[in-house]
C-alpha positions in Angstrom: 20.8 84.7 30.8 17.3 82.9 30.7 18.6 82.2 26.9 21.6 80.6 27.6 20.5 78.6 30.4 17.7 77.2 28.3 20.4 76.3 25.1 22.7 75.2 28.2 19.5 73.0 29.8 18.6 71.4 25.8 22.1 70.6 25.5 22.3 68.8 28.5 18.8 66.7 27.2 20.1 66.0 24.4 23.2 64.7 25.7 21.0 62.2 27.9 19.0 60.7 25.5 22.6 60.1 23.4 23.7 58.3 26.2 20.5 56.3 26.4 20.3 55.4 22.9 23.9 54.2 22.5 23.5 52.0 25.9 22.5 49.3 23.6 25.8 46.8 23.1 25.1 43.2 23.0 23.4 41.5 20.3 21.0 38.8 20.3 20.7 35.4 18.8 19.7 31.9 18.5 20.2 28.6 16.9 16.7 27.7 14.4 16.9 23.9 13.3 16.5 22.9 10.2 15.5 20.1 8.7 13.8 18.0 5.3 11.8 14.5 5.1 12.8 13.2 1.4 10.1 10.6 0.4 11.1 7.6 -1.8 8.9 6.9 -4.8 7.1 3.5 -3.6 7.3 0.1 -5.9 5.6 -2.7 -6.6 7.1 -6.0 -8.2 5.0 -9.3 -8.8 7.0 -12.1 -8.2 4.6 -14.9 -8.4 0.5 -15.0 -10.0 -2.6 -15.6 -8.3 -3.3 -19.1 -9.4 -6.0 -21.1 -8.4 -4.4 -24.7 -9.6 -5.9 -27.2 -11.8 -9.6 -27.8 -10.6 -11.4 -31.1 -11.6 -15.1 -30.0 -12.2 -18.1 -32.4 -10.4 -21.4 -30.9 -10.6 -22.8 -28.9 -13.6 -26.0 -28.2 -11.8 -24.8 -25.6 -9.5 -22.4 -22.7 -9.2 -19.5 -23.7 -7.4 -16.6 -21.9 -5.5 -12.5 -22.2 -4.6 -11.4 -20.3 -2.0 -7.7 -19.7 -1.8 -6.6 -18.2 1.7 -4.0 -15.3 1.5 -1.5 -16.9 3.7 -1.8 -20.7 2.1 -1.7 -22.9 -1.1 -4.4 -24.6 1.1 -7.8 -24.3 -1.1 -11.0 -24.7 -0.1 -13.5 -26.5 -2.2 -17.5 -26.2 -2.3 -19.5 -29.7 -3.1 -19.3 -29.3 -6.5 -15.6 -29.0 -7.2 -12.2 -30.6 -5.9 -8.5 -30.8 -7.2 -7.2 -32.3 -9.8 -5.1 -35.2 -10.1 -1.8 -35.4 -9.7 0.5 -33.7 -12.0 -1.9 -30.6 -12.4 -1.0 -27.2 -12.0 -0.4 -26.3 -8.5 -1.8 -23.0 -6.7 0.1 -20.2 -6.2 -0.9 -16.8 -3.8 -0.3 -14.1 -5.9 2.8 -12.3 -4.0 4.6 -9.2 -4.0 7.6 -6.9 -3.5 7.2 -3.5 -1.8 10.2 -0.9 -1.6 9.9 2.7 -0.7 11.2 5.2 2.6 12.3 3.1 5.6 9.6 3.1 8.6 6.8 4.2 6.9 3.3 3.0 6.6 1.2 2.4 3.5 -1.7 1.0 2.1 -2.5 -1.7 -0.1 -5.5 -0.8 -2.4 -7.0 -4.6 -3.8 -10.0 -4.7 -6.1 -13.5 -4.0 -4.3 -15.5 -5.5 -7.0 -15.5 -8.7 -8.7 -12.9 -9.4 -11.4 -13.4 -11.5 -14.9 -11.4 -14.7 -16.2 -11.7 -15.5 -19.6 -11.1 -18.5 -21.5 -8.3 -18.4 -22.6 -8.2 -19.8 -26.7 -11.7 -20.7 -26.6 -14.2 -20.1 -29.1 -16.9 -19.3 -26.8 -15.4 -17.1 -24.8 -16.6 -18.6 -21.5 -16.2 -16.1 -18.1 -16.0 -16.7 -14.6 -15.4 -13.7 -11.9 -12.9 -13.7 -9.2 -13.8 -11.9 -5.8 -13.1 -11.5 -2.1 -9.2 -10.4 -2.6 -7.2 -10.4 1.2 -3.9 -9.8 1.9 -1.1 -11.1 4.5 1.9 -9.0 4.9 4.8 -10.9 5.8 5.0 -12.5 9.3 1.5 -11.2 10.2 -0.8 -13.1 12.1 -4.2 -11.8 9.7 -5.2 -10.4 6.7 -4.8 -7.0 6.4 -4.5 -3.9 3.8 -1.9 -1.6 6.1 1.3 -2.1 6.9 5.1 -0.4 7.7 7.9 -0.5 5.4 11.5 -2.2 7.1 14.3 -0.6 8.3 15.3 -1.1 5.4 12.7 0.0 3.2 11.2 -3.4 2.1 8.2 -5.4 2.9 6.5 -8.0 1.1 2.7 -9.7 1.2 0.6 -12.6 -0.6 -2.9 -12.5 -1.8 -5.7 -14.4 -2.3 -9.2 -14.4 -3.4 -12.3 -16.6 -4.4 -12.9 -18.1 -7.8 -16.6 -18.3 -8.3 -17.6 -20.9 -11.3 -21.1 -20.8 -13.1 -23.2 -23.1 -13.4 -21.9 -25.8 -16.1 -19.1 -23.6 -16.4 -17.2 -24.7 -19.5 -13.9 -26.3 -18.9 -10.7 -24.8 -20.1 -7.5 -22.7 -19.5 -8.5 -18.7 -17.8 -6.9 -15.6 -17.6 -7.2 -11.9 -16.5 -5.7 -9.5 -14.4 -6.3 -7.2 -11.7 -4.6 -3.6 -10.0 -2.9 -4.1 -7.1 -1.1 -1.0 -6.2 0.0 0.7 -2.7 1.1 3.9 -1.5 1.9 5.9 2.0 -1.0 6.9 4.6 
């Protein structure tokens, strides 16, 4: 009898934790978001030269600077220098196209150290540095090296810089170029 009461007493155990076991009938679950950021490659178009116009030459005996302001054709002359007459070649801010993924902000990177003009043609292959590079983006009220792309993806800045002559610095036609690149923060 104590044999078949303890089959009859596992039995019922067993039969409880069945029962507790099988309680289990509603799932669980949730809703994850998901989501990407796709980055457009960034671009760069020139679409006019740094230029620092034609630049009539007055003193030989000392070195001699033009300043042109990144926002302005405006230069500004030191003692020994002015502009040339009319009909010379007029200054230009170097300027610049910027495309790339809408509402972001990037950095311009500009030369930190002085570039070099050569004459251009010449036969003595006279130099003269160019240095001082800022930057306007458009409809800001300063110079400046950050800024945030459009809407629309688009934003746009002029440069200038500081062309340093020599001392009797031979006349002539110069040229060179400089990086100029940008890319997100």
């Amino acid at each position: 009898m104590k044999k078949a009461f303890t089959i009859f007493a596992a039995v019922l155990l067993m039969a409880g934790f069945s029962n507790t076991v099988m309680a289990q009938g509603t799932a669980a679950s949730t809703s994850t978001a998901a989501g990407a950021v796709l980055i457009v490659p960034m671009t760069i178009n020139q679409t006019a030269p740094l230029h620092f116009g034609s630049i009539t030459i007055l003193s030989t005996t000392a070195a001699n600077t033009v300043t042109l302001p990144s926002n302005s054709i405006s230069r500004v002359f030191s003692t020994g220098v002015e502009a040339a007459g009319v009909g010379s070649d007029p200054a230009t801010n170097a300027a610049y196209d910027v495309t790339g993924t809408y509402n972001e902000t990037y950095a311009l990177v500009l030369p930190t150290a002085a570039i070099t003009l050569t004459e251009v043609g010449g036969t003595n292959a006279a130099t003269m540095t160019v240095d001082a590079f800022t930057a306007r983006f458009n409809g800001a009220a300063a110079n400046a090296t950050t800024s945030t792309l459009s809407a629309t993806g688009t934003d746009d800045f002029t440069l200038g810089a500081t062309l340093n002559l020599a001392i009797a610095q031979t006349g002539g036609v110069y040229g060179g170029t400089f990086p100029v690149s940008v890319d997100y923060n």
